[in-house]
C-alpha positions in Angstrom: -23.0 28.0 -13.1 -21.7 24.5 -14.9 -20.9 22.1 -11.9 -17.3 21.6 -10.9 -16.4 17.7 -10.7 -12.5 17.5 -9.6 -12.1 14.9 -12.2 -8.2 13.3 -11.8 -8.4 10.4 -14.3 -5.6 7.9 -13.9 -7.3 4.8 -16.1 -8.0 7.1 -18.8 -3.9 7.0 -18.9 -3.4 3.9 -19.6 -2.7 2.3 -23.0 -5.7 2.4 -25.1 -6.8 -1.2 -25.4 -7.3 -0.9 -21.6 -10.6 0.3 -22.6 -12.4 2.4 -25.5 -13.4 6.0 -25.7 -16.9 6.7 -26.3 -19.4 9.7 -25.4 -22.4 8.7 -23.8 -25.8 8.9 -26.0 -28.1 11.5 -25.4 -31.4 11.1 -24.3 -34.8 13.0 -25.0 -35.9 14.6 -22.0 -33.9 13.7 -18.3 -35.7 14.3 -15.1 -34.0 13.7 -11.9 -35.2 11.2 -9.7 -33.0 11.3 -6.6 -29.3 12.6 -6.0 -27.2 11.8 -3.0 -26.3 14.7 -1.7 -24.4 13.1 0.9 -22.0 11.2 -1.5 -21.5 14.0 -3.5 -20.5 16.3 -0.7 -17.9 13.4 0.3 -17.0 13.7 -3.2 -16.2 17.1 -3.5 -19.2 17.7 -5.6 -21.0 21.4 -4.7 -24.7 20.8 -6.0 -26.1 23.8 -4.1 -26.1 25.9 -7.7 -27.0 23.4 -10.1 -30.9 23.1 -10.6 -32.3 20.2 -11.0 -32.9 20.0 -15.2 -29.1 21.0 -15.1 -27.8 17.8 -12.7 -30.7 15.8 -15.0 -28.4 16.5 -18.2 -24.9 16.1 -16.3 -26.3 12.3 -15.0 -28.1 11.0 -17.9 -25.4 12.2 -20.1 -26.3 14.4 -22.3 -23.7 16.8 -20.9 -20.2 16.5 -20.3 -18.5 18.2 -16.9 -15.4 19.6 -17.7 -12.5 17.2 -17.3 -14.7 14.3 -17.7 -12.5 11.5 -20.1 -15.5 9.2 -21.0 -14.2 6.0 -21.7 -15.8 1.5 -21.6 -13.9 -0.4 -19.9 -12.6 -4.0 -21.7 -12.9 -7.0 -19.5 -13.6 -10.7 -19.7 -15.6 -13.0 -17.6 -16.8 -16.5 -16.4 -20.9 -16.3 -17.1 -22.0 -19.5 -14.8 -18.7 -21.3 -15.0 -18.8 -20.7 -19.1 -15.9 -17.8 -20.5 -16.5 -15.5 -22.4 -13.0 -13.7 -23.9 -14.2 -10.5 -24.5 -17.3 -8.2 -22.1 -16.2 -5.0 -21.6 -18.7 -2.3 -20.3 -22.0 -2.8 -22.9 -23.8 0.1 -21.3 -21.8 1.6 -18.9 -19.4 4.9 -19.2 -17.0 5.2 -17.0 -16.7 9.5 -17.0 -13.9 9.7 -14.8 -12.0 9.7 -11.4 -12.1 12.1 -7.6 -10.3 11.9 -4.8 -12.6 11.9 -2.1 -12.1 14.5 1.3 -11.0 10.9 2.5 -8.2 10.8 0.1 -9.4 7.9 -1.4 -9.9 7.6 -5.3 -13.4 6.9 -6.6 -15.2 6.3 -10.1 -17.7 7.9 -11.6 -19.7 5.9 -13.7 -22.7 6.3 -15.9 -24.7 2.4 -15.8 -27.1 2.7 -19.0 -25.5 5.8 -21.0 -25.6 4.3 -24.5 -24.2 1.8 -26.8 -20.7 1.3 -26.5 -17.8 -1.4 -28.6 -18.7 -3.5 -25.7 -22.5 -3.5 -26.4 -22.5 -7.3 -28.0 -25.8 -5.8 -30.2 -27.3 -4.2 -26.9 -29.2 -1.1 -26.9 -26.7 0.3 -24.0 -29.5 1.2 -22.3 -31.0 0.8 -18.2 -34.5 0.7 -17.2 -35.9 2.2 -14.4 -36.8 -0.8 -12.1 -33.0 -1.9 -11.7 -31.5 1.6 -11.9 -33.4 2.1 -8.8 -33.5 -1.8 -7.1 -29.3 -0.7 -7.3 -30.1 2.3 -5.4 -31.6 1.2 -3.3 -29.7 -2.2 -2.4 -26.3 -0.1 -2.5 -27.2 2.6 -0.2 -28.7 -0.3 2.0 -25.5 -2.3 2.3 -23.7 0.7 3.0 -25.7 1.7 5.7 -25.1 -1.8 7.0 -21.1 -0.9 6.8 -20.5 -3.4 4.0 -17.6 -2.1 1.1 -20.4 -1.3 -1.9 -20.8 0.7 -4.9 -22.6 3.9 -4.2 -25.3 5.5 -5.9 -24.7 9.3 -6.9 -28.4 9.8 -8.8 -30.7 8.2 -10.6 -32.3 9.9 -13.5 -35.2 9.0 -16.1 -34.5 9.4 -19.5 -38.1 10.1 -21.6 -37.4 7.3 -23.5 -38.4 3.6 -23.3 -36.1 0.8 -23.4 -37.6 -2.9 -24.7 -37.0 -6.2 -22.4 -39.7 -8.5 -22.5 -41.6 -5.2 -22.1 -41.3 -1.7 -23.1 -40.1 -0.4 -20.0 -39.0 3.5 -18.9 -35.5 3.9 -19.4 -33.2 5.5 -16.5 -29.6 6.1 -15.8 -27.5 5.3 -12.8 -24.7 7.4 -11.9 -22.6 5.2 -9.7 -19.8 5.5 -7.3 -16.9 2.7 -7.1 -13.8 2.8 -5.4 -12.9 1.1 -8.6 -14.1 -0.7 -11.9 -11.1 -3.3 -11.9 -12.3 -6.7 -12.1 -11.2 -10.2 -12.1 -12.7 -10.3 -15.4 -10.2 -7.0 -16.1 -7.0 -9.4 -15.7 -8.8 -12.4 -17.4 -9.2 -9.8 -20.7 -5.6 -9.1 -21.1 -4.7 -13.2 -20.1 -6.6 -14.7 -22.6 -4.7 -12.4 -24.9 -1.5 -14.2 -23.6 -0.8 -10.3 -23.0 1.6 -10.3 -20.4 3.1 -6.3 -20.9 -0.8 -5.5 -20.0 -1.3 -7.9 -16.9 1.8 -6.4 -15.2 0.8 -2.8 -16.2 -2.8 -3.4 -14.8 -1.1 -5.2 -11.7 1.0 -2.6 -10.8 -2.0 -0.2 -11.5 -4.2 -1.8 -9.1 -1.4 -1.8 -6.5 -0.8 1.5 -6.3 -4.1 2.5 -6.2 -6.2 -0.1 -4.0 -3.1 -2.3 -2.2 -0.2 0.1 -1.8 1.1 -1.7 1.1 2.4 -4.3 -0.7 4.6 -2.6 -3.1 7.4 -2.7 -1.1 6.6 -6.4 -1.0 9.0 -9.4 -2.0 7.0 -10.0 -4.3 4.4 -7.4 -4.8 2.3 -9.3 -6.9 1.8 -12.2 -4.4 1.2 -9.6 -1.9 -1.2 -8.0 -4.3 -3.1 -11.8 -4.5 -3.1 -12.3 -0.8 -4.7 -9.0 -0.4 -7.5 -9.7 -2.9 -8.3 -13.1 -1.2 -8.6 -11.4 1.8 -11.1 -8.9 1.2 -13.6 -11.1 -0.4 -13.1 -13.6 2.1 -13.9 -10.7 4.3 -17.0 -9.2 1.9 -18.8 -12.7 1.5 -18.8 -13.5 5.0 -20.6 -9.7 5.8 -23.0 -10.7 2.8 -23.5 -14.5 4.8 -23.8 -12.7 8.2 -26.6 -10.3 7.1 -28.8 -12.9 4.4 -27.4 -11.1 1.5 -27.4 -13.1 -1.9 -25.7 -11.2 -5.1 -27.1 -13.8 -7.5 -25.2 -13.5 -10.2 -21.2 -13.7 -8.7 -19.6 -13.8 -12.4 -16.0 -13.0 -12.3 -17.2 -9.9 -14.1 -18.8 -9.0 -10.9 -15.8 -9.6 -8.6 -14.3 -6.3 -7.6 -10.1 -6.0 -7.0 -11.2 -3.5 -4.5 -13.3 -5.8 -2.4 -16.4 -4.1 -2.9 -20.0 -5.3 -3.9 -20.5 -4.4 -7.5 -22.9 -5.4 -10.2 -26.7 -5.6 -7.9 -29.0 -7.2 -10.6 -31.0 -10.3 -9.7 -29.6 -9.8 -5.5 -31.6 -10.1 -2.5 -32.1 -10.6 1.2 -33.2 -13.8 2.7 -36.5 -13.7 4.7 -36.8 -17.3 5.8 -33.6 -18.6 6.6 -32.3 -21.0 3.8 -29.1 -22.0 2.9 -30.3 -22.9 -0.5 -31.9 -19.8 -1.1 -31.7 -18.3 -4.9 -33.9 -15.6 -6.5 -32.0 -15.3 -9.7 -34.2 -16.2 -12.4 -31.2 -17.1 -14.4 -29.4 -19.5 -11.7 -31.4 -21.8 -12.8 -28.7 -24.7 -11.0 -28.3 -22.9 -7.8 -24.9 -22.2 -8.9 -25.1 -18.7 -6.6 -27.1 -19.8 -4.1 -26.7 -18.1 -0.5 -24.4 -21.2 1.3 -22.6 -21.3 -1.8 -21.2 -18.0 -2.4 -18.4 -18.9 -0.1 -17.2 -21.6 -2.4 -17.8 -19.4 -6.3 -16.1 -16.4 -4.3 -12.9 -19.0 -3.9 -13.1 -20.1 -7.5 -13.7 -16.7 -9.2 -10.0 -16.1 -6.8 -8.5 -18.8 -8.7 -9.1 -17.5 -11.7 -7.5 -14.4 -11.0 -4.3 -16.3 -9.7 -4.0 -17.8 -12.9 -4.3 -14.7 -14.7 -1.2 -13.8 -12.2 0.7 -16.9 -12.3 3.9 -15.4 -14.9 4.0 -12.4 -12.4 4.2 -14.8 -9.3 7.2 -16.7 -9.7 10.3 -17.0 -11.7 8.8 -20.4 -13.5 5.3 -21.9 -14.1 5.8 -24.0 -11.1 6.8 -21.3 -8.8 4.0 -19.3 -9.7 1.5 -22.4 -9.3 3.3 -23.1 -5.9 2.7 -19.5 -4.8 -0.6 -19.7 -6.4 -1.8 -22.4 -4.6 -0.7 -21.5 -1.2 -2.0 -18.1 -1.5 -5.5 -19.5 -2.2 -5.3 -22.2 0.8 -6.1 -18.6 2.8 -9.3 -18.0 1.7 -11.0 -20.8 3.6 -9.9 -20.3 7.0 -10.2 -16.2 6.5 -13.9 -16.4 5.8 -14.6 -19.0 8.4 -12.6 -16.8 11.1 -15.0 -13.5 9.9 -18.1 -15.7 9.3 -18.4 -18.0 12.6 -16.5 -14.8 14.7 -19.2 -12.6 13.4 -21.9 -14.9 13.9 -21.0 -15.6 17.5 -21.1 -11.4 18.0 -24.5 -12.1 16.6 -25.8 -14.1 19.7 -23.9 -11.9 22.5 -20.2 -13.8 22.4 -17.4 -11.4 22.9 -15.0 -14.5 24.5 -14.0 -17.8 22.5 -14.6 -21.2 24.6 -15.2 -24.4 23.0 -18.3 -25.0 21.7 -19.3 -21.8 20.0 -18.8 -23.1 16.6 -21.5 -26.0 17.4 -23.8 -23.6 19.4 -23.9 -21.2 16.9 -24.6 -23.5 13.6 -27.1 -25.7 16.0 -29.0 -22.4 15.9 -28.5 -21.9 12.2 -29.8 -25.4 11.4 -32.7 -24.9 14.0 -33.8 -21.7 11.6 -34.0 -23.8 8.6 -36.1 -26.8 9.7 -38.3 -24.2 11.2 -38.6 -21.7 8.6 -37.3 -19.1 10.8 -36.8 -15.4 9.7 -33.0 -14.5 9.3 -32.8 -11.0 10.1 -36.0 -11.2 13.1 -34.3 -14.2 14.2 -31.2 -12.5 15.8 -32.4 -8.8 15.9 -35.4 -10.2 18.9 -32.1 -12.3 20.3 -31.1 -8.7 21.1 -34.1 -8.7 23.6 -33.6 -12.4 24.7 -29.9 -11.3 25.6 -31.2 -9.2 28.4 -33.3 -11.9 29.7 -36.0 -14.7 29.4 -38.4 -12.1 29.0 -37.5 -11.3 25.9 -38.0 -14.9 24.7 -41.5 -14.2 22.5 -40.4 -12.4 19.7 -37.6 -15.3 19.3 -39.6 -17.7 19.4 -42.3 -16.7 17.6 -40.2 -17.0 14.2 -40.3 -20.6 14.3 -42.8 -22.8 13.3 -42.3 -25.0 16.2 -40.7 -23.0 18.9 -39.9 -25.7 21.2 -36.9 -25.8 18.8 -35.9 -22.3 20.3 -36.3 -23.5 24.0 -33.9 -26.5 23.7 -31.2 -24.5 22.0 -31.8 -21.1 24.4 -30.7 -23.1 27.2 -27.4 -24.1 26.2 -27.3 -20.5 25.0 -28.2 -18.8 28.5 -25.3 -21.1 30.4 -23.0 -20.0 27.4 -23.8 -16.4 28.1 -23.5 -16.8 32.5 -19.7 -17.2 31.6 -19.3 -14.0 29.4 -18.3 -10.9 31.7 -20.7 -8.7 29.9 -23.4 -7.4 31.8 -27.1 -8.4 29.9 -27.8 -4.7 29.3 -25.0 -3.8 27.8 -24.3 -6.8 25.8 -27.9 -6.5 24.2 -27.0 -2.7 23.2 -24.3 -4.3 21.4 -26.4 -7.1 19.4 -28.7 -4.3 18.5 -25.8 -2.2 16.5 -24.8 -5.7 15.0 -28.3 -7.3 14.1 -30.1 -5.2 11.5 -34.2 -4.0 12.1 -34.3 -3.2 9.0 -33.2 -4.6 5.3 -34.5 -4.3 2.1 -37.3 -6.7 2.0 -38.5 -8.1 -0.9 -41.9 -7.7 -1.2 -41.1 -3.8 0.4 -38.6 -3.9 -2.9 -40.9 -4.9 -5.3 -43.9 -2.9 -4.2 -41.3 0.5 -4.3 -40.3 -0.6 -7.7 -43.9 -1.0 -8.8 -45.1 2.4 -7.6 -42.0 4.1 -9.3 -42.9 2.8 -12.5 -46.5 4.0 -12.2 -45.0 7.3 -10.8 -45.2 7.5 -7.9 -41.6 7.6 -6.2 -42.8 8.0 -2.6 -42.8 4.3 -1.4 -39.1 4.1 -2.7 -38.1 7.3 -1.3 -39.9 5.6 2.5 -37.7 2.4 1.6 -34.4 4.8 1.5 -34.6 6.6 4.6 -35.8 3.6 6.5 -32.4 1.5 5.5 -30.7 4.5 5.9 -30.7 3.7 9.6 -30.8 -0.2 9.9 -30.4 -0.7 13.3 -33.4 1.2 14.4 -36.7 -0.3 14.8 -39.3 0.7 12.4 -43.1 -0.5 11.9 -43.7 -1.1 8.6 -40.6 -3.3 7.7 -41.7 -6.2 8.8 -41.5 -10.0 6.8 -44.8 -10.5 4.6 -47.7 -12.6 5.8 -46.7 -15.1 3.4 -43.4 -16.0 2.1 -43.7 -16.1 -1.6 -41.6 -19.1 -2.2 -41.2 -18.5 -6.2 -39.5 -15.3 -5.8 -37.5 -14.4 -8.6 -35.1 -11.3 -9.4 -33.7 -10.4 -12.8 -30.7 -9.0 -14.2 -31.8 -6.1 -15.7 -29.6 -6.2 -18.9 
């Protein structure tokens, strides 16, 4: 029985240099690694007939569901600060849209299906180690309630793709509220195509910001909202160690979700310098920074808006301008509110904002684990007994004792009872995350074939609030660290 997708393609329906139509490129011999069952029930998806060399050929590509409309997206980018006019999805086909039993509308996207008119002279193709580092790192984040891509499957291909290496080659079906991108409005502005920017505008309003179509202006509306989300995305990256390493405006999702995980990672030691992109070679995405690149790639999406914002250029700079003065205080609110929540603060007084980033700076000089850091505050919370496993992250834990002082008197005015308001830290500070050396050794395993140590890594981030041997930081931070891109 062919499996029933209840495709409902709205993108597909828009003029055609919105994108290009192209059929994915079959591959010689699909096996299925892993499909999310889960997703695909919330999807509307019914795997329970299809075997499994069936759903291998329906998410490598090789075969079509009915009512699928492949079709590349066109979109531009900054690359590191540097433009580059034309991007477009190189090896990723978009096979169509479903509305979700939530109601909400979803992409379906094959990442590494074949050459496309975007391809630049790429082979179009994914390998297998960032087809699965995505899997894994989405279905982390969204166990950690941050907006993500999804993964659907993963699926090996019985080909080999060549990087610096030859390589297994694998496709990724992903899930995404969308594919619109900053990038997306930056393709048709550089065209000076304004009939397209209001088209796409009024496209992505309907389907991500609806609220604001009965706006003064719905396309300031439609700004504000953008700039709120990210503001509101970054600062749940910040508060959990997150680094996306490669925040290109290409990467920037209107819907204000993560999108794009190549050379990403979590923090063990606590740096605010921290990057592992071997291509960020200035530091340009580095983890304190992502704040200020997430306020830049929103600038250049109000200039991509500006004839759409007022009734003359200097209207729609004015309104452009003021708009973006929002972004600051928005992720500061979510950022220092959520990081207060982190150490047990449910009331404001003055002196929170010191307290909590004396702690942070504390963690850096002493090389402090990030995620242990707060999730053994959980135990501290309920009393001085729980001091140890705190203190035992820094290199010189005296630096704990001075600062946990001020902390207890901060936390004998809150009403919260200790019990309670450690259950509370525990469903806010992560166990678990995707460790890097837990990454890498998954990855490694996979590629030698053996898919157990990855499949260990899923279920345990599947619940990250729950403590679980095993997960632990390494023995010895390996300070040259380095992620790729995959591409």
């Amino acid at each position: 029985m062919p499996i029933h997708i209840p495709f409902d393609n709205t993108y597909a329906r828009l003029p055609e240099r919105f994108y290009a139509r192209v059929n994915p490129t079959r591959v010689a011999a699909p096996r299925l690694v892993r499909v999310n069952t889960r997703l695909a029930e919330q999807l509307g998806i019914d795997l329970r007939n299809l075997n499994d060399p069936e759903a291998a050929n329906i998410f490598a590509g090789n075969v079509l569901p009915p009512g699928a409309e492949p079709i590349a997206l066109a979109y531009a980018g900054h690359q590191f600060g540097g433009f580059s006019p034309q991007l477009g999805d190189g090896r990723a086909i978009l096979l169509g849209e479903v509305v979700d039993l939530n109601g909400e509308r979803r992409d379906i996207q094959l990442k590494g299906a074949g050459p496309t008119p975007f391809s630049r002279q790429g082979d179009g193709r994914a390998a297998l180690g960032p087809v699965l580092r995505e899997y894994m790192i989405s279905e982390a984040m969204a166990a950690l309630g941050i907006p993500t891509t999804g993964a659907l499957a993963a699926v090996t291909t019985g080909e080999e793709v060549f990087r610096e290496t030859r390589l297994p080659g694998a496709v990724l079906a992903r899930i995404a509220g969308s594919h619109v991108r900053v990038g997306t409005f930056q393709f048709f502005a550089a065209r000076g195509d304004h009939e397209a920017l209001k088209t796409l505008a009024d496209y992505v309003i309907a389907r991500h910001y609806p609220d604001t179509a009965a706006a003064a202006n719905p396309y300031r509306a439609l700004l504000d909202g953008v700039i709120g989300r990210q503001a509101e995305l970054v600062a749940q990256w910040t508060l959990v160690g997150f680094i996306h390493g490669v925040m290109n405006t290409d990467n920037t999702a209107i819907s204000g979700e993560t999108i794009d995980y190549g050379p990403c990672a979590f923090m063990d030691a606590y740096d605010p310098a921290a990057v592992f992109s071997s291509i960020d070679q200035g530091g340009r995405y580095a983890y304190a920074n992502q704040p200020r690149i997430a306020h830049w790639n929103l600038s250049r999406l109000a200039e991509t808006l500006l004839p759409l914002l007022g009734e003359s250029d200097d209207a729609g700079l004015a309104s452009a301008e003021e708009a973006l003065t929002a972004f600051g205080p928005r992720f500061e609110t979510a950022y220092l509110s959520g990081l207060c929540r982190k150490i047990g603060l449910t009331t404001q007084r003055d002196g929170d904002t010191e307290l909590v980033r004396d702690l942070l700076a504390r963690m850096a000089s002493g090389a402090a684990d990030f995620t242990l850091t707060f999730r053994n505050l959980c135990a501290a919370a309920a009393g001085p007994e729980g001091d140890a496993g705190v203190r035992a992250q820094f290199a010189d834990a005296d630096a704990y004792d001075g600062w946990a002082a001020r902390w207890r008197a901060r936390l004998a005015t809150e009403p919260t009872p200790p019990a309670v308001r450690a259950a509370s830290m525990r469903a806010l500070n992560p166990a678990i995350i995707p460790r890097n050396h837990i990454v890498e050794a998954a990855l490694a395993a996979a590629l030698g074939g053996n898919f157990g140590p990855f499949e260990a890594l899923l279920d345990a981030t599947a619940q990250p609030f729950e403590d679980r041997p095993g997960f632990e930081p390494p023995a010895q931070i390996d300070r040259s660290y380095q992620t790729f891109c995959g591409t």
